[in-house]
Each structure stands twice: as structure tokens, then as C-alpha cells.
C-alpha positions in Angstrom: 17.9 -4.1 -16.7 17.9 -2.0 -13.5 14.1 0.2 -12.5 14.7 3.1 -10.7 11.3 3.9 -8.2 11.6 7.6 -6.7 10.2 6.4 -3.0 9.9 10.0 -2.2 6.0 10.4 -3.3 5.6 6.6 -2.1 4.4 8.0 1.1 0.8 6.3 0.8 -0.8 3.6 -1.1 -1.8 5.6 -4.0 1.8 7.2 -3.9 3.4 3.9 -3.7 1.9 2.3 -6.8 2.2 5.4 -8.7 6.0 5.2 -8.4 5.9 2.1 -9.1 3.8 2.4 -12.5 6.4 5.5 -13.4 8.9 3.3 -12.6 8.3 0.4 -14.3 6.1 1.8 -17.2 7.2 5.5 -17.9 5.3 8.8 -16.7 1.6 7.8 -15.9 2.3 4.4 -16.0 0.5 1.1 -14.7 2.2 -1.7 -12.4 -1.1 -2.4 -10.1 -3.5 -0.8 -7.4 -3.1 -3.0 -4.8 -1.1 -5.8 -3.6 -3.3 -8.2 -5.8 -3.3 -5.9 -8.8 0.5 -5.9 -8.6 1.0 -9.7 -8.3 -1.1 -10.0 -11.6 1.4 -7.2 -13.4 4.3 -9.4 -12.5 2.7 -12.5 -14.4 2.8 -10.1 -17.5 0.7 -8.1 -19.4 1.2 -4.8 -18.6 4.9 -4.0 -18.6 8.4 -5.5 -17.4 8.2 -9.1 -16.3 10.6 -10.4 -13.6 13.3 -11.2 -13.5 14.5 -7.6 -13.3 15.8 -5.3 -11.0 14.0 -2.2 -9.2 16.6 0.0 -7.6 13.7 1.9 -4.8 15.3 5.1 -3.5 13.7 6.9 -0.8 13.2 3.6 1.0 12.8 5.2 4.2 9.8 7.4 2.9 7.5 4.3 2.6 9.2 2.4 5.7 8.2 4.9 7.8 5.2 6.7 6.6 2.2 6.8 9.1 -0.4 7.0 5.7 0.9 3.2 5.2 -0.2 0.4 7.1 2.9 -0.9 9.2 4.7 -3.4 7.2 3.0 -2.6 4.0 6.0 -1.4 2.6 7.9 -4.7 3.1 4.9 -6.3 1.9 5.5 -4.7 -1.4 9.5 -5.8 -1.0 8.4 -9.5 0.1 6.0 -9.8 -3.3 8.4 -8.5 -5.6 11.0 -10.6 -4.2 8.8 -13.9 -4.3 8.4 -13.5 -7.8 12.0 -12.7 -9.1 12.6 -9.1 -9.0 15.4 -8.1 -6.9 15.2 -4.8 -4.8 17.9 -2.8 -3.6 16.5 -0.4 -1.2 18.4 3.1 -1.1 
């Protein structure tokens, strides 16, 4: 089953994991808070559990977004992928 993350409010941290919750959990929804927080939603409990896939359009929004830390983005991309998801970034 394919995710679709709309990167375009992904601009900060609180952006980012937003999308992601909407994403993954419908409108309003919870996929973590923080890099930790979103490691322990892909051990289960609080929506999809990998494998899936999370199709993250807007890429470049987060990439390049001076209210994220540099390489926080890929950080995101790196956890995902560590733990099964696979992420095509649009």
C-alpha cells in the first residue's frame, strides 16, 4: 500500500510530522513528534507498520527549508528506510 505525504507544509519540524501523521493516519493524525517518537510509531501501535510505501511529494520543501536543521530531512528518509518503509521522494 502506497502513503502519499504532501511535503509542502513540511517546511519545519512541526510541519513535517504533521504531514506525516495526515499521511499515514488520516486528517489530524499521529505518526510521532520527533525523530524518537517516530521510531516508536513504526514498531506499531499507532497506525501503518512497515513495510509500506510513503510516496513524499514536495521533497524539496523539507530538503531545503532553513526552519529545519540541515540534514533533518534525510534523517527522517534514513529512519524510515532503516526500518522497512520505502520512500520515493517527488
Amino acid at each position: 500500500m502506497d502513503f502519499h505525504l504532501d511535503g509542502a507544509t513540511a517546511t519545519d519540524r512541526a510541519g513535517l510530522y504533521s504531514a506525516l501523521g495526515t499521511a499515514l493516519n488520516g486528517p489530524d493524525g499521529y505518526y510521532g513528534s520527533n525523530l524518537d517518537a517516530l521510531a516508536d510509531c513504526l514498531r506499531g501501535g499507532f497506525g501503518p507498520v512497515p513495510p509500506f510505501t510513503l510516496v513524499w511529494h514536495d521533497w524539496a520543501a523539507a530538503e531545503h527549508s532553513p526552519m529545519l536543521p540541515p540534514g533533518y530531512a534525510w534523517a527522517v528518509v534514513e529512519l524510515l528506510g532503516e526500518t522497512g518503509v520505502t520512500v520515493r521522494l517527488r
